[in-house]
C-alpha positions as CSV (number, residue, x, y, z in Angstrom):
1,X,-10.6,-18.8,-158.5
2,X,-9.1,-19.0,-155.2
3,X,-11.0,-19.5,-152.1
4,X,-11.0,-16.4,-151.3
5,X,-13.0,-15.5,-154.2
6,X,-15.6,-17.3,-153.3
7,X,-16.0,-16.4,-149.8
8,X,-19.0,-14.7,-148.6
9,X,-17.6,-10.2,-147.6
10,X,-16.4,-10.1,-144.0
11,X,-16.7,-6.2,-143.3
12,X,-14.4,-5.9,-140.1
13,X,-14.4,-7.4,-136.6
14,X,-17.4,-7.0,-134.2
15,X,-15.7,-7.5,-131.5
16,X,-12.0,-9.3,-130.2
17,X,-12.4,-11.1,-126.8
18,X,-9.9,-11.7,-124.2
19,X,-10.6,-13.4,-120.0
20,X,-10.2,-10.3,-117.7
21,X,-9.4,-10.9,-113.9
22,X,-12.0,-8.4,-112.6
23,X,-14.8,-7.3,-115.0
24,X,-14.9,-3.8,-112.6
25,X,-11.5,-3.2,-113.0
26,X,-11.6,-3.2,-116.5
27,X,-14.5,-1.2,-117.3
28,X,-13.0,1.6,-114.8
29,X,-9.8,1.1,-117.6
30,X,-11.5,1.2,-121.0
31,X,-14.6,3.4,-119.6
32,X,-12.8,5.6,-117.6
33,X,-9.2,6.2,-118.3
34,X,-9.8,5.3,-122.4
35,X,-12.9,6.7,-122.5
36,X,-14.4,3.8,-124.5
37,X,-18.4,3.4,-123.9
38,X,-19.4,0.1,-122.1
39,X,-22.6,-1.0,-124.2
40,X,-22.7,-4.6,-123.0
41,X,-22.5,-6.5,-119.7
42,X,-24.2,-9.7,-120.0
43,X,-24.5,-12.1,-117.2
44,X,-24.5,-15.9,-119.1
45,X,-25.0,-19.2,-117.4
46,X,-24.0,-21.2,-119.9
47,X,-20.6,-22.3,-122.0
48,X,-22.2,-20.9,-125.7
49,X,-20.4,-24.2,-127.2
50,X,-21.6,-27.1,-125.2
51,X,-24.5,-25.8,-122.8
52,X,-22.2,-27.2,-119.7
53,X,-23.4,-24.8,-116.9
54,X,-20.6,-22.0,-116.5
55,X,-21.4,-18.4,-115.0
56,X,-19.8,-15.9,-116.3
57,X,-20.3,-11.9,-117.5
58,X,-19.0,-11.0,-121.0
59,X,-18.7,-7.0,-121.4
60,X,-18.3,-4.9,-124.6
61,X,-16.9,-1.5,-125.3
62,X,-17.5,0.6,-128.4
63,X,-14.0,1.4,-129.7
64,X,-14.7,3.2,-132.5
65,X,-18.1,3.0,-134.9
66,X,-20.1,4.4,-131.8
67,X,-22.9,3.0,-134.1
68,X,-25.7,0.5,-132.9
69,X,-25.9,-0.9,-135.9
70,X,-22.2,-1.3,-137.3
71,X,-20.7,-2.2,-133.9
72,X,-17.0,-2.4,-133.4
73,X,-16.1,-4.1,-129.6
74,X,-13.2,-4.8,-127.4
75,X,-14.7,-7.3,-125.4
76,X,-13.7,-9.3,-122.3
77,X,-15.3,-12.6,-119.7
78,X,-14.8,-12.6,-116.3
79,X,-15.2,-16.4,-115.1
80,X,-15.4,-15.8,-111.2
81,X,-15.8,-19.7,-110.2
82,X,-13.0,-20.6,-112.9
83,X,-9.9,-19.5,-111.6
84,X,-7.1,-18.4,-114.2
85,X,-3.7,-20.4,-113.6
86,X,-0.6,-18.3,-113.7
87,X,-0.2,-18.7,-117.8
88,X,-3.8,-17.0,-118.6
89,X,-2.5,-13.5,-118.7
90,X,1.3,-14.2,-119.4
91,X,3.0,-13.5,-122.8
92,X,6.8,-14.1,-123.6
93,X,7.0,-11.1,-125.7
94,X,5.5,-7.6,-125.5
95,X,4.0,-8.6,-128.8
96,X,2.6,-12.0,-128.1
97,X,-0.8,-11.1,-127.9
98,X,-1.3,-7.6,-128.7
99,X,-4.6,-5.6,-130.1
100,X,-3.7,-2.4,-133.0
101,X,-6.5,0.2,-132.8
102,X,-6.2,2.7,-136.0
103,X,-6.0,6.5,-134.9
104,X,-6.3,9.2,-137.0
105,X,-2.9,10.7,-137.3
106,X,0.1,11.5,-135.6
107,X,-1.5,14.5,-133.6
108,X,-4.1,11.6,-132.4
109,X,-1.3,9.6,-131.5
110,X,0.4,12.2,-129.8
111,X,-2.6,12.6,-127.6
112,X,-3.6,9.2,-126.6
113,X,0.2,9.1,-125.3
114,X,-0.8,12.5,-123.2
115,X,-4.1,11.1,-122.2
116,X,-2.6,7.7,-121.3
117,X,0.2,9.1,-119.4
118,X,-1.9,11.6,-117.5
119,X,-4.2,8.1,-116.4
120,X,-0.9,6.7,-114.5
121,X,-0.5,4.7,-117.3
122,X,2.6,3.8,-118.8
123,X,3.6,4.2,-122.5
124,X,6.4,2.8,-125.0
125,X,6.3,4.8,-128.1
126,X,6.1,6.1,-130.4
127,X,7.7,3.4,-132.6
128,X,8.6,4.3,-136.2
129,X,7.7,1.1,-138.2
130,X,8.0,2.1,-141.6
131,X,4.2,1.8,-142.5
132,X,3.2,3.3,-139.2
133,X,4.0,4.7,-136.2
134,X,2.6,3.4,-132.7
135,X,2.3,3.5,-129.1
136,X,1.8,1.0,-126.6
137,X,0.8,0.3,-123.3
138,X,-0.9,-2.6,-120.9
139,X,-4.1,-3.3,-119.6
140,X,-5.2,-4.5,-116.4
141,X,-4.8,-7.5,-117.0
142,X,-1.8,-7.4,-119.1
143,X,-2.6,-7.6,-122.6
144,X,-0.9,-5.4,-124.9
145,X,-2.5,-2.4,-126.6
146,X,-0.9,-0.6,-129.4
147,X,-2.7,3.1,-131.1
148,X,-1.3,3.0,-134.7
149,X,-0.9,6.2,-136.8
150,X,-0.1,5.7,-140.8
151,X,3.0,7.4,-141.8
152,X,2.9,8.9,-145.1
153,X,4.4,6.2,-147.1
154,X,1.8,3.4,-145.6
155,X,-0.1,2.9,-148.8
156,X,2.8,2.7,-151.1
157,X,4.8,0.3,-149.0
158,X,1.5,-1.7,-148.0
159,X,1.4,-1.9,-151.6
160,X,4.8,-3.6,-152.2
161,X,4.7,-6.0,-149.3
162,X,1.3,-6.9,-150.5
163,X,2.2,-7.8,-153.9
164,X,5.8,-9.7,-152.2
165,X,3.7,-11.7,-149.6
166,X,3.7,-15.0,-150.7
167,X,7.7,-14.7,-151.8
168,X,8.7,-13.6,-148.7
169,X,6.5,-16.6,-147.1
170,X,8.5,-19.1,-149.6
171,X,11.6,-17.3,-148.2
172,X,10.7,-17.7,-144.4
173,X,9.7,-21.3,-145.0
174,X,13.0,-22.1,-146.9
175,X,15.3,-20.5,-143.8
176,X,13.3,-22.5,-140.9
177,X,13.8,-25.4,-143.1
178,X,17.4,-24.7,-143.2
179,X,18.5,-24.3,-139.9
């Protein structure tokens, strides 16, 4: 048995949270130009961890179950008396820090690029990645966003990497060992 096995079901994330720069700015960005539903805005006094006083608002937006009851949140903190120094936001890569959201299809993708682009917003993709195909694009405050449509294959070659997972692990370990 593997400890995976014996682990309680996980059924998704409720919610991924990332430090905005201005909690307005990004609700006008995933309310108005995404269209995502703000459900959440909630003014807390305290850090949740230690109780140290620390006033901040933490806001959600339904990106996708648009159900009460199986929620499914982008959320983000906006810490007005804790300043962010210049390395909050900043990412080496395009792909440092990014955040995949499942669309339907190709014809989905295909319109998020439209809708996107017709926001002022600009757009890289789409990407053919084998197992999907994807757009991306930035926030406000610079994280990366990514709208991934299967290609046909997906399952099948999800399938094979799946099963060649822990070999091609051995193999990555054995070249960083070697150089």
């Amino acid at each position: 048995m593997t400890t995976a096995d014996a682990s309680p079901p996980v059924f998704g994330v409720h919610h991924t949270a990332y430090r905005c720069r201005d909690a307005e700015e990004t609700r006008a960005f995933y309310e108005d130009k995404l269209g995502f539903p703000m459900t959440l805005a909630l003014e807390i006094e305290e850090e949740p961890s230690t109780g140290n006083p620390l006033k901040y608002l933490h806001i959600f937006f339904d990106i996708g179950s648009h159900k009460a009851d199986e929620p499914n949140y982008i959320a983000f903190f906006e810490l007005p008396d804790t300043p962010a120094d210049e390395t909050t936001f900043a990412q080496k890569w395009g792909f440092d820090l990014h955040l995949a959201l499942r669309v339907n299809g190709h014809e989905d993708l295909a319109a998020w690029k439209t809708r996107l682009r017709e926001n002022g917003i600009p757009v890289k993709g789409p990407i053919d990645h084998g197992i999907c195909s994807s757009i991306y694009f930035s926030d406000p405050n610079g994280y990366v966003l990514e709208f991934a449509a299967e290609n046909e294959a997906e399952r099948a070659v999800l399938a094979q990497e799946s099963s060649e997972a822990r070999t091609n692990l051995a193999k990555w370990n054995a070249w960083k060992a070697a150089r």
